[in-house]
Every structure is written in C-alpha cells, then in structure tokens.
BAKOLLO-531499 format. One record per atom (N, C-alpha, C): residue number from 1; x, y, z; residue in one letter. Coordinates in steps of 0.001 Angstrom, whole numbers. Example, Ala and Ser with C-alpha at 12.3 -4.5 7.8 and 13.67 -1.06 7.14 Angstrom:
PT i X Y Z aa
PT 1 13190 -5690 7800 A
PT 1 12300 -4500 7800 A
PT 1 13200 -3300 7800 A
PT 2 12850 -2250 7080 S
PT 2 13670 -1060 7140 S
PT 2 12900 30 7870 S
***
This chain:
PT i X Y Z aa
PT 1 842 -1175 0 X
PT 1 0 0 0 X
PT 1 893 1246 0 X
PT 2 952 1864 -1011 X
PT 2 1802 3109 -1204 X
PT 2 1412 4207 -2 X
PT 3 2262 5295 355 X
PT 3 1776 6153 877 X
PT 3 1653 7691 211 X
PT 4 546 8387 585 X
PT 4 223 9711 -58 X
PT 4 1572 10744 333 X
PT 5 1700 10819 1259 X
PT 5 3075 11223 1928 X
PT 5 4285 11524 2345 X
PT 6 5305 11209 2922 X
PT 6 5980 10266 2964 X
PT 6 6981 11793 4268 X
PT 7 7452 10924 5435 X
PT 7 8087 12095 6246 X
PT 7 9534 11525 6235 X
PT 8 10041 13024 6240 X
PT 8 11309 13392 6054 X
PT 8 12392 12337 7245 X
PT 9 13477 12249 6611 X
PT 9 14461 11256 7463 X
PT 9 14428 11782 9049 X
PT 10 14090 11318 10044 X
PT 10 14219 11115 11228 X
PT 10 12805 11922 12395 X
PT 11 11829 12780 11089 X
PT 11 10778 13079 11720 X
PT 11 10141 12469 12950 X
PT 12 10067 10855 13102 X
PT 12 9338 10526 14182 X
PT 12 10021 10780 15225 X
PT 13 11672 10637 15025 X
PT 13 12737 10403 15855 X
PT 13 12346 11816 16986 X
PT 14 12180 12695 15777 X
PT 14 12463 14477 16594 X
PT 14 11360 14467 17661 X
PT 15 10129 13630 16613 X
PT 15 8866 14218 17706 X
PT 15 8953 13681 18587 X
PT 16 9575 12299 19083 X
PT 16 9617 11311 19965 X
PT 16 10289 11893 20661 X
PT 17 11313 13022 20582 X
PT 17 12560 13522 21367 X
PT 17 11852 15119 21910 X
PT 18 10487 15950 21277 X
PT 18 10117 16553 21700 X
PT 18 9044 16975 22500 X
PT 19 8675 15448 23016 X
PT 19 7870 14741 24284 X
PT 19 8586 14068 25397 X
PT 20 9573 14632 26168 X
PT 20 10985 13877 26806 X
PT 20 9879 13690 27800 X
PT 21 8832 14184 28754 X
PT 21 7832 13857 29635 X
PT 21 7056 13132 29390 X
PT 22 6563 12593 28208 X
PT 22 5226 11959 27777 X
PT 22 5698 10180 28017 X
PT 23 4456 9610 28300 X
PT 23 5094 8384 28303 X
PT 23 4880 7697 26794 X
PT 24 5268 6263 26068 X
PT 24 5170 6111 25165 X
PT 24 3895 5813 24489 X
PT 25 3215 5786 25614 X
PT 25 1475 5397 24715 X
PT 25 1292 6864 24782 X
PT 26 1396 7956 25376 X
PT 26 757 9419 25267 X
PT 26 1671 9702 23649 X
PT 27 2751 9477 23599 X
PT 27 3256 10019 22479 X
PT 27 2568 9085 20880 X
PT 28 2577 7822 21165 X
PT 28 1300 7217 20104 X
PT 28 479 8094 19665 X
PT 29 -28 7817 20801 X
PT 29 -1750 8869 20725 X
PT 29 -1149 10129 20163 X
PT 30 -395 11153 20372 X
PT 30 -247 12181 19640 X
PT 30 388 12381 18511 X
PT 31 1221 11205 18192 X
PT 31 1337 11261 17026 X
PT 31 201 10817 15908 X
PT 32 -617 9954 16413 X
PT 32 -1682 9600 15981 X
PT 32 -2454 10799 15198 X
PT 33 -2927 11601 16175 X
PT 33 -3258 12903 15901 X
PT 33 -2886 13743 15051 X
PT 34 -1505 13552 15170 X
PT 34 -754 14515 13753 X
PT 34 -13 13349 12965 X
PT 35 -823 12685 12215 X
PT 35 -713 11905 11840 X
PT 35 346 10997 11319 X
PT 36 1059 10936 12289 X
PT 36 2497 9636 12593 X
PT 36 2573 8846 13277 X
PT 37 2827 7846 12614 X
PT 37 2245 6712 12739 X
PT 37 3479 5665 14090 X
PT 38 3370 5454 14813 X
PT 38 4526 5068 15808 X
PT 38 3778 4223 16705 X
PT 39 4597 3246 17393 X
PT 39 4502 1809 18112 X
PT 39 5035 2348 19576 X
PT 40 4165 1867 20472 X
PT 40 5410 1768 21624 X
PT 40 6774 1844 21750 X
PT 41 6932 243 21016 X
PT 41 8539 -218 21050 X
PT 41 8939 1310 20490 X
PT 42 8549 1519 18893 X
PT 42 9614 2409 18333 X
PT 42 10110 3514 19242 X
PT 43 9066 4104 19908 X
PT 43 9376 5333 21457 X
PT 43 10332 4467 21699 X
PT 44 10425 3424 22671 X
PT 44 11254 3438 23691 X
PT 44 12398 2758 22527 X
PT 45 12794 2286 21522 X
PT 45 13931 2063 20567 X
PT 45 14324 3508 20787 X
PT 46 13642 4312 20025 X
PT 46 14581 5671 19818 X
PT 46 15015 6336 21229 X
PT 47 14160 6699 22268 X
PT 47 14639 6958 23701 X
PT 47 15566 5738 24278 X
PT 48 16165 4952 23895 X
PT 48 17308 4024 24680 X
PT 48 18486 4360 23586 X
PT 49 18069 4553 22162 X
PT 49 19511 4941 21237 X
PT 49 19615 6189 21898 X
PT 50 19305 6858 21965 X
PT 50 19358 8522 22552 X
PT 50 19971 8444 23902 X
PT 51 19312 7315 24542 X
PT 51 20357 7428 25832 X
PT 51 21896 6677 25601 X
PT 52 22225 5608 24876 X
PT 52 23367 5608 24209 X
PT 52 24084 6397 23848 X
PT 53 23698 7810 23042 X
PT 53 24697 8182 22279 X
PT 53 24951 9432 23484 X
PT 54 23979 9573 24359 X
PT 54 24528 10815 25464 X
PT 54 25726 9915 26146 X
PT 55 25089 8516 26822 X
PT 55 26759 8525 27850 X
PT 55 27666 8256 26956 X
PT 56 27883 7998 25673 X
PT 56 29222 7881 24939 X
PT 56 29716 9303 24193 X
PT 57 28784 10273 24195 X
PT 57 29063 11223 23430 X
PT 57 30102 12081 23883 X
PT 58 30114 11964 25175 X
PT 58 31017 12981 26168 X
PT 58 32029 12140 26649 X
PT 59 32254 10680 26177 X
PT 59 33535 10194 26577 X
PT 59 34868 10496 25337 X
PT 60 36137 10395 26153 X
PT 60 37558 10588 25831 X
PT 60 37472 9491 24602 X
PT 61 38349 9835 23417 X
PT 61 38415 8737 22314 X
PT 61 37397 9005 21673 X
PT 62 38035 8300 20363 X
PT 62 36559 7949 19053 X
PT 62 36699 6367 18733 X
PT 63 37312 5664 19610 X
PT 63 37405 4264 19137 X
PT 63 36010 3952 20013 X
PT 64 35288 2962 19214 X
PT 64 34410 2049 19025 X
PT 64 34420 1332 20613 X
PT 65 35801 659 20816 X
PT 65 35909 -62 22187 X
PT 65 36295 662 23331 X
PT 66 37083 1718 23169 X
PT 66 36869 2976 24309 X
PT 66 35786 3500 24895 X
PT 67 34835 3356 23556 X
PT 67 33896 3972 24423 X
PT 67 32740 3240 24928 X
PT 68 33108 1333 24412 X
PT 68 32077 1037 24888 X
PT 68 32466 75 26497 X
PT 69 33926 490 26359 X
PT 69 34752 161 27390 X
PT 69 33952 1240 28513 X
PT 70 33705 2393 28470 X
PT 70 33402 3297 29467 X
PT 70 32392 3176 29681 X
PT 71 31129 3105 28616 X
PT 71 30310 2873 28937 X
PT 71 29876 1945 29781 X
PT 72 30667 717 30236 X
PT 72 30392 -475 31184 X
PT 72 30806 -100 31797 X
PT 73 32101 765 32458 X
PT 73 32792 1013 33796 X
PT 73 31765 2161 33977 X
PT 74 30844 3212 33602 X
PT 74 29871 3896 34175 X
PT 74 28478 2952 34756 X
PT 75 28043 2293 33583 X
PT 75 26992 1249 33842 X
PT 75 27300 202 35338 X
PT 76 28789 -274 35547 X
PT 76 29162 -724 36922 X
PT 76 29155 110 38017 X
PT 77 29563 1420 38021 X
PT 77 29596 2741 38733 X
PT 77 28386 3111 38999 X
PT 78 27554 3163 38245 X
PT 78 25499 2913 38859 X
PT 78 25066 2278 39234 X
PT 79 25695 1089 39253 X
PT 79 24837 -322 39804 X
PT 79 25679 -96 41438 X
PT 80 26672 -161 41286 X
PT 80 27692 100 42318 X
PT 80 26717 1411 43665 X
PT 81 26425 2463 42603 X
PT 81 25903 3558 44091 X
PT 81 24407 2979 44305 X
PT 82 23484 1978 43034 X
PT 82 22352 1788 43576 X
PT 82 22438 606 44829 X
PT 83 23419 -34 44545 X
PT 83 23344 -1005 45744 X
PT 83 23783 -486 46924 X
PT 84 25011 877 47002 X
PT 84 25083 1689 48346 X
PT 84 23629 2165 48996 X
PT 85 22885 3159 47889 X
PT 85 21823 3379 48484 X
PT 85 21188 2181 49354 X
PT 86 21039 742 48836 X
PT 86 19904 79 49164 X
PT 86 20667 -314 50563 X
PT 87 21643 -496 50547 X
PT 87 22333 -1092 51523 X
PT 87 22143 430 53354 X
PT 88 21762 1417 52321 X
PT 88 21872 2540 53509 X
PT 88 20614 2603 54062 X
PT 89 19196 2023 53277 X
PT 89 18333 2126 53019 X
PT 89 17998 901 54625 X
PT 90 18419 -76 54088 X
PT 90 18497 -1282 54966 X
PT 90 19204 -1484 56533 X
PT 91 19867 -290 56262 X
PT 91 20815 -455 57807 X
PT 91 20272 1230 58305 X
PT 92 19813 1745 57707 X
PT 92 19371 3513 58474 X
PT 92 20224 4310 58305 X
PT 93 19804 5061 58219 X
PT 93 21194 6118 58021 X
PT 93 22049 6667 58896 X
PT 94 21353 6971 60117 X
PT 94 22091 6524 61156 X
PT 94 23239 6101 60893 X
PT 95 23228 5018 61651 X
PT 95 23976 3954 61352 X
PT 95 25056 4218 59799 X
PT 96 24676 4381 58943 X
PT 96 25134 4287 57748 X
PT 96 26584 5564 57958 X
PT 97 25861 6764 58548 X
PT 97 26510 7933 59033 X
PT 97 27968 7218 59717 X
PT 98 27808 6482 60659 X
PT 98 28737 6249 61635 X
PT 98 29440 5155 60854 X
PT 99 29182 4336 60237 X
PT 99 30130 3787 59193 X
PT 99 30853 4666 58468 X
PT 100 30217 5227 57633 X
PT 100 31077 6495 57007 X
PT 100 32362 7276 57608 X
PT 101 31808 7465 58803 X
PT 101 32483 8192 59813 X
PT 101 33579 7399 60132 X
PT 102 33392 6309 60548 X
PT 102 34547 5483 60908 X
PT 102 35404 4832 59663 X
PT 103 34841 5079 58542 X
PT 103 35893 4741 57487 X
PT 103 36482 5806 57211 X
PT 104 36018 7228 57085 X
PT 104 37126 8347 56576 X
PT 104 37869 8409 57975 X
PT 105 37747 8210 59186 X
PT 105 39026 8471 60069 X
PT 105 39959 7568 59748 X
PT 106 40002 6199 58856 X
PT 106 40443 5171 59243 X
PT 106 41117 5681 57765 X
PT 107 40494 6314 56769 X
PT 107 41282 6119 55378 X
PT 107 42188 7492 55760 X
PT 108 42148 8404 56657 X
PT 108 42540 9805 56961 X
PT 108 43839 9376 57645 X
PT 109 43656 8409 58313 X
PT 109 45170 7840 59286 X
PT 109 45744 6922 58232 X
PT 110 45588 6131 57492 X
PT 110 46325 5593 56544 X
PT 110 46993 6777 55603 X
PT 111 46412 7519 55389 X
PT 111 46938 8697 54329 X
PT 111 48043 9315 55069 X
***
C-alpha cells in the first residue's frame, strides 16, 4: 500500500525527542493525531539509542571499544551507588553515618 506522503528522514525520531515527559502510549496517541504513525517499542527504541549516544558522546576517544569500554565502567559505577543506596536504606542512616564516619578516620590515618 503506497503512501500519499511520505516524512522526512528522522521526523518521528524528533517528535519522539520533543515529548521527553510523555510516556510512550501518550506520544502514540499524539502522534496519531498529527498523523504519525509510531509503536510503543519504536518510542522506547529511539529513547534508549538517545540514551546511548549521550553517555558515549562525552567520553575521551573515538574508538568504538573505548567507548564502549566506558560505557560499562559507568553502567558498573550505577549499579555500584544503587546497591550503596539500598544497603543505607536497609541499615538507616544513622547507622550508615557512623560507618562512614569510621571509614574516613580510618582512610585519613592511613593517608
């Protein structure tokens, strides 16, 4: 089925990128409306390439494995503070405080 139409290279991409609040069925529906035609998946395809090319865009190098080298030592570095949180979450903060506390005196006398 031919189309009457036809939109310009990366049109859905932009509109998908100029709803950063909307979730992906609100952006359907409005593209619907102005008549572009888009899937769930395709939202969240283009919002996960988009988040790709931000954490690599601002890393050191243009090699291919540099940057996807960093990209995993950041991706470990998030998983890394979400499990601090949970772990602070689980013991109180309190508590969490006075750990803290007793590790920088302890890394302050080693130094």
């Amino acid at each position: 089925m031919p189309r009457n139409s036809k939109l310009p290279l990366g049109a859905k991409a932009a509109f998908v990128r100029s709803n950063p609040s909307a979730t992906a069925q609100e952006i359907v529906k409005l593209g619907k409306k102005q008549g572009i035609t888009l899937t769930a998946g395709h939202v969240y395809n283009i919002r996960a390439d988009d988040k790709k090319r931000r954490l690599t865009s601002d890393l050191p190098g243009s090699d291919a494995t540099t940057r996807a080298t960093a990209a995993t030592t950041r991706s470990a570095s998030t998983q890394l503070d979400a499990q601090l949180r949970t772990l602070v979450i689980r013991i109180g903060l309190d508590r969490a405080e006075q750990v803290f506390s007793e590790l920088k005196s302890t890394l302050s006398r080693m130094a």
